[in-house]
C-alpha positions in Angstrom: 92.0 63.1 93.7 90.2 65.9 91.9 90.7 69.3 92.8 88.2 71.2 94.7 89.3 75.1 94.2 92.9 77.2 93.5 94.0 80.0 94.0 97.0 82.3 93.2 97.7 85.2 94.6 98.8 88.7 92.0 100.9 90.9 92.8 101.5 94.8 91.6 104.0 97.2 90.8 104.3 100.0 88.6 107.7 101.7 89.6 111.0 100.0 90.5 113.5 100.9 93.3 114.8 103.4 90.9 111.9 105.0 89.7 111.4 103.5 86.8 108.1 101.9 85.1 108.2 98.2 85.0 104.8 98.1 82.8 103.0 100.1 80.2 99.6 100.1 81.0 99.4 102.9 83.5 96.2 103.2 86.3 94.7 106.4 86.1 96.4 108.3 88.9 100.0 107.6 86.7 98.2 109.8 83.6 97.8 112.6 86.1 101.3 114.0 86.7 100.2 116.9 88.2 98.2 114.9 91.1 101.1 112.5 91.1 103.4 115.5 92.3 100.7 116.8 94.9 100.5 113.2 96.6 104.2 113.4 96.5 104.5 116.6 97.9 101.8 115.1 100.8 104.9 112.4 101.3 107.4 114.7 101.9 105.1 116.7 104.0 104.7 113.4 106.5 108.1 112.7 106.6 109.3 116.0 107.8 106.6 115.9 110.5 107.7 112.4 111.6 111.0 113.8 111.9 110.2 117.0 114.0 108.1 114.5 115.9 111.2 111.9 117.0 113.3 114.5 117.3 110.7 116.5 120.1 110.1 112.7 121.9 114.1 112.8 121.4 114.2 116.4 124.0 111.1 114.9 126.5 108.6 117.2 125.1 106.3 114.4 123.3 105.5 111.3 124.9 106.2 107.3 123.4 105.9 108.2 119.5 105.2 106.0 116.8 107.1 106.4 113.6 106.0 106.2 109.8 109.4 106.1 108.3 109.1 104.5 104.7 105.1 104.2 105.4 104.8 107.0 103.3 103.3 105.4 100.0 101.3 103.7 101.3 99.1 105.9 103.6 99.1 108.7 101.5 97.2 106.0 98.8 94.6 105.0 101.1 93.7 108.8 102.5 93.6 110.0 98.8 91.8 107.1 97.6 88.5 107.5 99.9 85.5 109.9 99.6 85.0 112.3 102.7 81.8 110.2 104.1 83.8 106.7 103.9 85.2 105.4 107.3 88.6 105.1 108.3 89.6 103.1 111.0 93.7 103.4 111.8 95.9 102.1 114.1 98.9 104.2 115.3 100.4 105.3 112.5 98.5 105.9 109.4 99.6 109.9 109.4 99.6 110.9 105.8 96.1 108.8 105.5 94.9 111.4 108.6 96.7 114.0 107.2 94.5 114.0 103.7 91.5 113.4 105.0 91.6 116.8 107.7 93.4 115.9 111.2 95.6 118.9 112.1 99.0 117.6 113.1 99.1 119.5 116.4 96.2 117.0 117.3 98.1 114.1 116.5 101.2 115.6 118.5 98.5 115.9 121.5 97.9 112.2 121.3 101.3 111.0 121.4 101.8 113.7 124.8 99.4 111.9 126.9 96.2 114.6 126.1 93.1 112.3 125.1 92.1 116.2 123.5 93.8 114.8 120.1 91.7 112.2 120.1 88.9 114.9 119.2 90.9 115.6 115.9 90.1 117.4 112.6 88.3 115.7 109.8 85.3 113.3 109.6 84.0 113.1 112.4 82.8 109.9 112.0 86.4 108.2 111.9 87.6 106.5 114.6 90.3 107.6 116.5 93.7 106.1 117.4 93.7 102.2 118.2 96.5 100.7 120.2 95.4 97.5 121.2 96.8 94.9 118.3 94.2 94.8 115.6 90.7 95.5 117.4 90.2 98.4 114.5 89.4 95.8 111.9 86.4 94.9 114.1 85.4 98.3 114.3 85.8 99.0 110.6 83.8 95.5 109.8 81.1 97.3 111.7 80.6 100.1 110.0 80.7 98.7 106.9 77.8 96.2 108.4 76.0 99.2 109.3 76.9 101.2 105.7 75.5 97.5 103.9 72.0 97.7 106.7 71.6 101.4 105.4 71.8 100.8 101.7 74.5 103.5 101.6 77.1 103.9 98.8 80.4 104.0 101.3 83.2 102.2 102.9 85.2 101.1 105.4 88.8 101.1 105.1 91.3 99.9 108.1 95.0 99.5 107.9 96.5 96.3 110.0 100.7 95.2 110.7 101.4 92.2 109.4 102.2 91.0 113.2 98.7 92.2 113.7 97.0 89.7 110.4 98.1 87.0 113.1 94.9 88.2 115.2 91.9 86.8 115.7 90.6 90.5 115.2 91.9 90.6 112.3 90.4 87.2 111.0 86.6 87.7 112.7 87.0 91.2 110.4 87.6 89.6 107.0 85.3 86.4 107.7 82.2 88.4 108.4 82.9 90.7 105.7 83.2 88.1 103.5 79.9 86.5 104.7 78.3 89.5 104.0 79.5 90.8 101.1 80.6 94.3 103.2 82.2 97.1 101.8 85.1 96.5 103.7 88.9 97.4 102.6 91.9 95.7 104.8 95.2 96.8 103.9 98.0 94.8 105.5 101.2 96.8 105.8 103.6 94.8 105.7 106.2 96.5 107.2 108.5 92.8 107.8 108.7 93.4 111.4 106.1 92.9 114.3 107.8 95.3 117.1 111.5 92.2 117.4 109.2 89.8 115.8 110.4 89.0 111.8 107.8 88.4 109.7 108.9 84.6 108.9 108.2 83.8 112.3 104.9 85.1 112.3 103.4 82.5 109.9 103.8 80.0 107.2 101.6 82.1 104.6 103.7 83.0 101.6 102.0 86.0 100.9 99.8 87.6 103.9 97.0 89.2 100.8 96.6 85.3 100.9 94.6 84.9 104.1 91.6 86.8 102.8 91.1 83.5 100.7 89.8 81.7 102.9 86.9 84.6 103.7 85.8 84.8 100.4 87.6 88.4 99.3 89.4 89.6 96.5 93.4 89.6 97.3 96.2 91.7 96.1 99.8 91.7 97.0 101.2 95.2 96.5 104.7 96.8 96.3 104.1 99.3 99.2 106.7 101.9 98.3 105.2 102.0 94.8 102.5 105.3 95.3 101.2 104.5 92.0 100.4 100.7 92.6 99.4 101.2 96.3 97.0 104.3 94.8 95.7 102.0 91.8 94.8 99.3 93.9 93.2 101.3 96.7 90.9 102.6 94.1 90.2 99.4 92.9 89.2 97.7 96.0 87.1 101.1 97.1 85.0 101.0 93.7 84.2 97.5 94.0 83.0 97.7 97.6 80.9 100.8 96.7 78.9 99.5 94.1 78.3 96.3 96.2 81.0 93.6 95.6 82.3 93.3 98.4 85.6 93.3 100.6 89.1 93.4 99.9 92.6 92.6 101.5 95.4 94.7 99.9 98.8 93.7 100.8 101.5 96.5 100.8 105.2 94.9 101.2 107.5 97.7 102.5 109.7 98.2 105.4 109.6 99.6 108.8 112.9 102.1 108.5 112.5 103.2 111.6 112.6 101.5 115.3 108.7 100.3 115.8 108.3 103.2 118.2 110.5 105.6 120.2 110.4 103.0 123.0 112.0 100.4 121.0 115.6 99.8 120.0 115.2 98.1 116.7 119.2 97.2 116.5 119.0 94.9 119.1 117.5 92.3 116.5 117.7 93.6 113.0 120.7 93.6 110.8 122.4 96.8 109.9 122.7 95.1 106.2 119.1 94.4 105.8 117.7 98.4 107.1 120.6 99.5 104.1 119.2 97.5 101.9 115.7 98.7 102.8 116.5 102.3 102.8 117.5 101.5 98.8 113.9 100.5 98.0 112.1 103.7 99.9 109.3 105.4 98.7 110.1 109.0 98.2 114.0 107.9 96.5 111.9 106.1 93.6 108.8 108.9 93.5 111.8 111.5 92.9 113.5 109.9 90.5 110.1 108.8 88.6 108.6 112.7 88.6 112.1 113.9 87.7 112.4 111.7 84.4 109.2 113.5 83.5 110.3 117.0 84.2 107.6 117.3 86.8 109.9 118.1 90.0 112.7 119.3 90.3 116.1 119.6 92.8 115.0 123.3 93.7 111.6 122.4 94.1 112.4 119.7 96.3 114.1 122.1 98.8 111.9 125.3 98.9 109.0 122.4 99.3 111.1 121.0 102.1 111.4 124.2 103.5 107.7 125.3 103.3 107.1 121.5 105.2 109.4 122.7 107.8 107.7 125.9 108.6 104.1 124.8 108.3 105.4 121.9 110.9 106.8 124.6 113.1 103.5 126.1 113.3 101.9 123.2 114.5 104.4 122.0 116.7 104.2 125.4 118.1 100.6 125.3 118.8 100.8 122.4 120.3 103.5 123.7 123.0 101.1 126.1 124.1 98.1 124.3 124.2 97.0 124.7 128.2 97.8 121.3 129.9 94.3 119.8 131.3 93.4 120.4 135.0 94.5 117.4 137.2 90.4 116.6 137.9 89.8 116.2 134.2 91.1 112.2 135.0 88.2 111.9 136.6 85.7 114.0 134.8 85.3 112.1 131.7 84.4 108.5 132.6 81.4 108.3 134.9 78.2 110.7 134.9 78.8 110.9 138.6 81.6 110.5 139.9 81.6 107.0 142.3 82.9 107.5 145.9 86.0 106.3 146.0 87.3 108.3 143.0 85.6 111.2 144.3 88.1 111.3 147.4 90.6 111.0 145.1 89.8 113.3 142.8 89.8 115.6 145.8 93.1 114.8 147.4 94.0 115.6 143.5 92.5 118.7 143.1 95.0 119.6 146.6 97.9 118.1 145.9 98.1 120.5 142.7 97.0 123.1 144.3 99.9 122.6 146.9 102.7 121.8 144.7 
């Protein structure tokens, strides 16, 4: 039989485990040390906020919070990597993406305690906001891009999926039409090994998950996820191609989830103690240290004072989200229906004196 197409599938990595280069001919983004430290310092940033965040879930002042231990790298890439008028698309916990491009943390903490106020968050306004429900925000990003391709404009649409959620049909409708079209669409897959108990071998029989954009036509790229240098490089190599018209791209970031997949979740119930050590060796932050500390860019001392300044900058926010005023009890009716129907106007009013009685 002849053959009627192949395919392979590349994968990238600049830094090892240990911080040290594995090739010579350094991206952009690697020949600027001094941005390197400021994306770095954006990493440390996000994990003392994710901390303070568990640890107020931890003490019942936050509601059901999702985590973005050893995330890091990779969403710190993808929010540095786009322009301000691009469209980002996230799912639960893209923080340091959010973080770069403008949303305050006390809006995120307002999410995650039940007020749909932090759903009106900071930054471009045409972003969209939180998505929950399993992969649905590739769709949306597969729109705009549609609409960005209509328009004749120069920008993209960038979404981040699990790779529990690349077993979608969201996900797949996203990346076919995109590659029908030719949209300026950018998938990243975070691979993160672990769909909520789920592993990621029982999820499918791919060998690599960059692999399914094959079959839609787009350009595919298997990434080491706690390398920021590789993540960043091939973020701006899948936006660049996408603006200037060649279409979509899936970018697959292999990392872990260090963390349990939200504060709900007990993640030692069905992962190995031996495989989270093993995990915790190949973080992102260890090998960014040791990497800007072999060029006498960062330091031990600026590592705590910067640590510090985290802390009280997340204090701050934290803070003002505490005393933001809790929403009367009618606004759960207020927001849905131009006028009110019947039925949820009596209940709004039994509400409205219930509260006012208690």
């Amino acid at each position: 039989m002849s053959i009627a197409a192949t395919f392979e599938i590349e994968y990238l990595q600049y830094l090892d485990a240990d911080g040290k280069l594995v090739r010579d001919d350094l991206p952009a983004i690697a020949r600027d040390v001094r941005q390197l430290v400021e994306l770095y310092k954006w990493m440390l940033y996000v994990r003392v906020f994710d901390s303070k965040a568990v640890a107020l879930q931890r003490t019942g002042k936050l509601g059901t919070y999702a985590s973005c231990l050893g995330h890091e790298a990779a969403h710190v890439a993808i929010g540095s990597a786009m322009q301000e008028d691009d469209v980002f698309a996230p799912m639960y916990r893209e923080y340091g993406a959010q973080f770069i491009r403008g949303v305050k943390p006390r809006e995120l903490l307002l999410y995650w305690g039940g007020d749909e106020r932090g759903s009106d968050f900071s930054g471009p306004a045409h972003d969209f906001a939180w998505c929950v429900p399993i992969a649905t925000q590739c769709l949306h990003a597969a729109g705009a891009a549609l609409a960005f391709k209509v328009r004749k404009e120069p920008r993209v649409a960038v979404t981040v999926v699990g790779d529990g959620g690349s077993s979608k049909g969201d996900f797949y409708g996203a990346i076919n039409v995109a590659g029908a079209m030719q949209l300026p669409l950018v998938v990243v897959i975070v691979n993160n090994q672990w769909a909520i108990s789920v592993p990621r071998s029982a999820q499918t029989g791919a060998k690599t998950l960059a692999q399914k954009g094959i079959a839609a036509g787009l350009e595919c790229l298997q990434v080491d996820g706690n390398d920021l240098i590789a993540m960043r490089a091939a973020m701006d190599h899948a936006i660049k191609r996408a603006r200037h018209g060649h279409g979509g791209m899936v970018i697959e970031a292999v990392t872990y989830r260090l963390s349990d997949h939200t504060t709900a979740d007990d993640a030692r119930r069905y992962r190995p103690d031996n495989e989270v050590k093993a995990a915790w060796q190949r973080e992102p932050l260890k090998r960014m240290k040791a990497y800007l500390m072999s060029l006498n860019a960062w330091t031990g001392k600026e590592e705590e004072d910067w640590k510090a300044d985290c802390a009280a900058r997340v204090d701050v926010e934290v803070n003002a989200y505490l005393e933001t005023k809790s929403q009367p009890v009618e606004a759960i009716f207020d927001f849905t229906y131009a006028q009110v129907p019947a039925d949820l106007a009596v209940q709004r009013a039994a509400a409205i004196a219930a509260d006012r009685h208690n």
